[in-house]
TORKOL-4160 file (C-alpha; in steps of 0.2 Angstrom, whole numbers, padded with zeros to 4 digits, m for minus):
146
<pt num="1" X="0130" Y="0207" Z="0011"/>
<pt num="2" X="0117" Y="0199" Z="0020"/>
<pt num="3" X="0113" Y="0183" Z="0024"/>
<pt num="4" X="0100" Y="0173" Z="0019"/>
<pt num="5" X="0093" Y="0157" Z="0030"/>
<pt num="6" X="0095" Y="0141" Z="0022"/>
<pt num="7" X="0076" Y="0141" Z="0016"/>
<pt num="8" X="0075" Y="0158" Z="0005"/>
<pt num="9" X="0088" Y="0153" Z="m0005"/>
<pt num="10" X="0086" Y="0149" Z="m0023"/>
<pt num="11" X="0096" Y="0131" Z="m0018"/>
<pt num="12" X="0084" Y="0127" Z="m0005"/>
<pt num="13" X="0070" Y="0130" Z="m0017"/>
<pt num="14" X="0080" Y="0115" Z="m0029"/>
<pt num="15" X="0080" Y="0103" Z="m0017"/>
<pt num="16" X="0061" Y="0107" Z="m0014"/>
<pt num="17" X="0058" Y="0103" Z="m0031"/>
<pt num="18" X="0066" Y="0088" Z="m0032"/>
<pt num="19" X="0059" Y="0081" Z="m0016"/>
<pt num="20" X="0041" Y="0086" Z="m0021"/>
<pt num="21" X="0044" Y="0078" Z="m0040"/>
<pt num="22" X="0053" Y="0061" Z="m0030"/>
<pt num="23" X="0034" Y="0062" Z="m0019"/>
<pt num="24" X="0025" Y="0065" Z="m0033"/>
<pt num="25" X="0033" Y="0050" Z="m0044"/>
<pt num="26" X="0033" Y="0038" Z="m0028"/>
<pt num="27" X="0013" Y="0041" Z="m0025"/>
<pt num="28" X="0011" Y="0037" Z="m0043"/>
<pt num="29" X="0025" Y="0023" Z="m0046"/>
<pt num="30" X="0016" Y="0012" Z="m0031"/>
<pt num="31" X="0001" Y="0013" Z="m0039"/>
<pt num="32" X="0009" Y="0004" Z="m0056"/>
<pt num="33" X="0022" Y="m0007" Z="m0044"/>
<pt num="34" X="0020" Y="m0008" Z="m0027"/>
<pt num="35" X="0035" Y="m0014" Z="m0021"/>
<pt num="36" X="0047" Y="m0004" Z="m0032"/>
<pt num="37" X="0056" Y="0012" Z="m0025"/>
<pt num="38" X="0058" Y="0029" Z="m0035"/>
<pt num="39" X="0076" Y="0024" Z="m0034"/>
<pt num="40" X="0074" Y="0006" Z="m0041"/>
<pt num="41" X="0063" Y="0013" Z="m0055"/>
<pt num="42" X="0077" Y="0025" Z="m0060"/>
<pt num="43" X="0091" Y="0011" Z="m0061"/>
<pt num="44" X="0079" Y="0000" Z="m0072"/>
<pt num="45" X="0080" Y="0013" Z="m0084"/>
<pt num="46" X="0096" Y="0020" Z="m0082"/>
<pt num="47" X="0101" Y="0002" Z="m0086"/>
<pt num="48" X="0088" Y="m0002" Z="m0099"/>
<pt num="49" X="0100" Y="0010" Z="m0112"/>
<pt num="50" X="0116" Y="0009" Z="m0105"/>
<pt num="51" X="0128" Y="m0006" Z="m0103"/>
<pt num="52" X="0136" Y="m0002" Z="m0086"/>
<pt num="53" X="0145" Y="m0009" Z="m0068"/>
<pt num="54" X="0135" Y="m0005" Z="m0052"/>
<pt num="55" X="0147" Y="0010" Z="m0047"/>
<pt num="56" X="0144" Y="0017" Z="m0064"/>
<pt num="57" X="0127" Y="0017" Z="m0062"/>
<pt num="58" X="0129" Y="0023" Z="m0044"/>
<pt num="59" X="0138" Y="0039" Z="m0049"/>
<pt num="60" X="0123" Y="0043" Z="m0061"/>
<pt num="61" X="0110" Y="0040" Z="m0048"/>
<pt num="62" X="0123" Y="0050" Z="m0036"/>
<pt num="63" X="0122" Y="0035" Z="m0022"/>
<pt num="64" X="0136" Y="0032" Z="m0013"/>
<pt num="65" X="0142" Y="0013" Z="m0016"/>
<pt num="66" X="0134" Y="0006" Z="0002"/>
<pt num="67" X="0118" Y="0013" Z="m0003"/>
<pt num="68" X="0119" Y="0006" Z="m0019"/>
<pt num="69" X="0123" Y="m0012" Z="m0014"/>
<pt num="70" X="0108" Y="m0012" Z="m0004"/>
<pt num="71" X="0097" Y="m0006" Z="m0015"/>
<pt num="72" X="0105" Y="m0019" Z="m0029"/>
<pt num="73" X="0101" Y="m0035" Z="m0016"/>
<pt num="74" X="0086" Y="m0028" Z="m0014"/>
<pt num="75" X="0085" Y="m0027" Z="m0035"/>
<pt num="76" X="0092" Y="m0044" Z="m0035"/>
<pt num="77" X="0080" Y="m0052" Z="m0023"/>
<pt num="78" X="0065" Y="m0045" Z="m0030"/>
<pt num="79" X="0070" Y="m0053" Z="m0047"/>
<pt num="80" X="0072" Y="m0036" Z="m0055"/>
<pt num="81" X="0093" Y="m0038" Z="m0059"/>
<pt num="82" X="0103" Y="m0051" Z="m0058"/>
<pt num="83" X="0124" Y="m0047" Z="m0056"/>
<pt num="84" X="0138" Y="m0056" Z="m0059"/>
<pt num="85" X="0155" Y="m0053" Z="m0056"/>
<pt num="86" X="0167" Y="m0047" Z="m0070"/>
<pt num="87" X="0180" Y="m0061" Z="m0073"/>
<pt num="88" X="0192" Y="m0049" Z="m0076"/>
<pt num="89" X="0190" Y="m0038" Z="m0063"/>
<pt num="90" X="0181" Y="m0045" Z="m0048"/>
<pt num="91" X="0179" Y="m0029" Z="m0040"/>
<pt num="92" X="0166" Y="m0023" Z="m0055"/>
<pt num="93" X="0149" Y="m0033" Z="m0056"/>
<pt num="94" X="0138" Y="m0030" Z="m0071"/>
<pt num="95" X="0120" Y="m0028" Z="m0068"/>
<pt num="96" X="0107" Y="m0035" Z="m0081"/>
<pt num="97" X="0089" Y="m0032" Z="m0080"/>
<pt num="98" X="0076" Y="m0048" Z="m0079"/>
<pt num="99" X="0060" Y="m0051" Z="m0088"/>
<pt num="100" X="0051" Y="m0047" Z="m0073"/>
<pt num="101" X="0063" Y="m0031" Z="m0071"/>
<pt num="102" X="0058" Y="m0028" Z="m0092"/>
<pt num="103" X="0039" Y="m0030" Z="m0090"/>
<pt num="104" X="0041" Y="m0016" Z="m0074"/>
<pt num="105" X="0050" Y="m0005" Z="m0085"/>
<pt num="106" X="0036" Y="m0006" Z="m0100"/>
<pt num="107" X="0022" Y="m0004" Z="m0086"/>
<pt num="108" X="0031" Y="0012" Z="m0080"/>
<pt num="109" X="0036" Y="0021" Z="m0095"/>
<pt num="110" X="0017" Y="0030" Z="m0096"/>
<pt num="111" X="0016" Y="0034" Z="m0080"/>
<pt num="112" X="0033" Y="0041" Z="m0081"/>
<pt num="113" X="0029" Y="0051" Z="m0095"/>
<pt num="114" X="0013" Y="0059" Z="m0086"/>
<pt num="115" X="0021" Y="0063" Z="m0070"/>
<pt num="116" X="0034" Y="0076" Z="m0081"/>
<pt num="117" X="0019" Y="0082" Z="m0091"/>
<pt num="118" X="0012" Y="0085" Z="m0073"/>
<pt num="119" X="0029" Y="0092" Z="m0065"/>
<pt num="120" X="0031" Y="0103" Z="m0081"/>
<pt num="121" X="0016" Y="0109" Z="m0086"/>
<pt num="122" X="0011" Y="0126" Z="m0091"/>
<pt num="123" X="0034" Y="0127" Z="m0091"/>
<pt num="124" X="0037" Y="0135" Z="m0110"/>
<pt num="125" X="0051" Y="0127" Z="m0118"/>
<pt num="126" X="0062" Y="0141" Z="m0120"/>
<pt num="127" X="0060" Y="0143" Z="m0100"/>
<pt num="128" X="0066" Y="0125" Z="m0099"/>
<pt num="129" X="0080" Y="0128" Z="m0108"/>
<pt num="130" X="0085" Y="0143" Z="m0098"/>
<pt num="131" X="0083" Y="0133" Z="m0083"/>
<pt num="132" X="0092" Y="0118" Z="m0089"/>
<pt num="133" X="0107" Y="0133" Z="m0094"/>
<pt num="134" X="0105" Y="0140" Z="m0079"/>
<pt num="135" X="0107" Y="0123" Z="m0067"/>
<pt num="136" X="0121" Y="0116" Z="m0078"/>
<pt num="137" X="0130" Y="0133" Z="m0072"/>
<pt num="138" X="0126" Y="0131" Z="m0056"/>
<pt num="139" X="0133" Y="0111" Z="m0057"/>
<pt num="140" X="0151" Y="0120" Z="m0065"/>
<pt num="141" X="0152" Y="0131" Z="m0051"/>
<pt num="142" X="0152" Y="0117" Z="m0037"/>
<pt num="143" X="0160" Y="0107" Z="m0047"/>
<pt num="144" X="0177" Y="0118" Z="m0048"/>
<pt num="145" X="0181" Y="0111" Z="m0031"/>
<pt num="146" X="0186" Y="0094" Z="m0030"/>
């Protein structure tokens, strides 16, 4: 068998996309909000539908917990979330979105929109759906090992 470098795999070509989307929707998210990260943007929408604790949320966003407080501060500090302690379990700390952090989220929702019309266009939905298949299968097979 032989042995491809890192950069003709099919993997390396995922990680391409992603970063090129994260570039794409950064360019265009500054534009809107210029002091909001692709990242940031993310959680206010992950939390705009979902009630859930910071490491919920960090699993979703696949941030290790570090990462995530910082970027929560950050969140906090810009008057984005605020977070408060559970009273019954002081190691969870809900996260609730602000007005400011509302307004952001309505400002961004468009520009959201256009930057996967841009990232999928001329993509048929039945490729979509083979790809979105063909990814989860790849997610199964590297999640075997735990």
């Amino acid at each position: 068998m032989d042995f491809n470098t890192p950069t003709t795999t099919v993997l390396y070509s995922i990680e391409e996309t992603i970063k090129a989307y994260r570039k794409l929707s950064q360019l265009n998210i500054s534009q809107i909000v210029p002091d909001i990260t692709v990242d940031q943007a993310l959680i206010l929408l992950i939390l705009e539908s979902n009630d859930m604790t910071q490491t919920e949320v960090a699993d979703i966003v696949f941030k290790d917990y570090a990462s995530m407080t910082r970027i929560v501060k950050l969140m906090v500090r810009k008057d984005y979330l605020t977070k408060t302690v559970d009273n019954q379990d002081k190691r969870k700390a809900k996260l609730e979105i602000t007005e400011r952090g509302k307004v952001i989220i309505e400002k961004l929702k468009p520009m959201i929109k256009r930057n996967r019309e841009t990232a999928l266009n001329s993509i048929s939905d039945k490729e979509l759906d083979q790809l979105y298949k063909i990814l989860k299968k790849i997610t199964k097979n590297c999640n075997i090992i735990k």
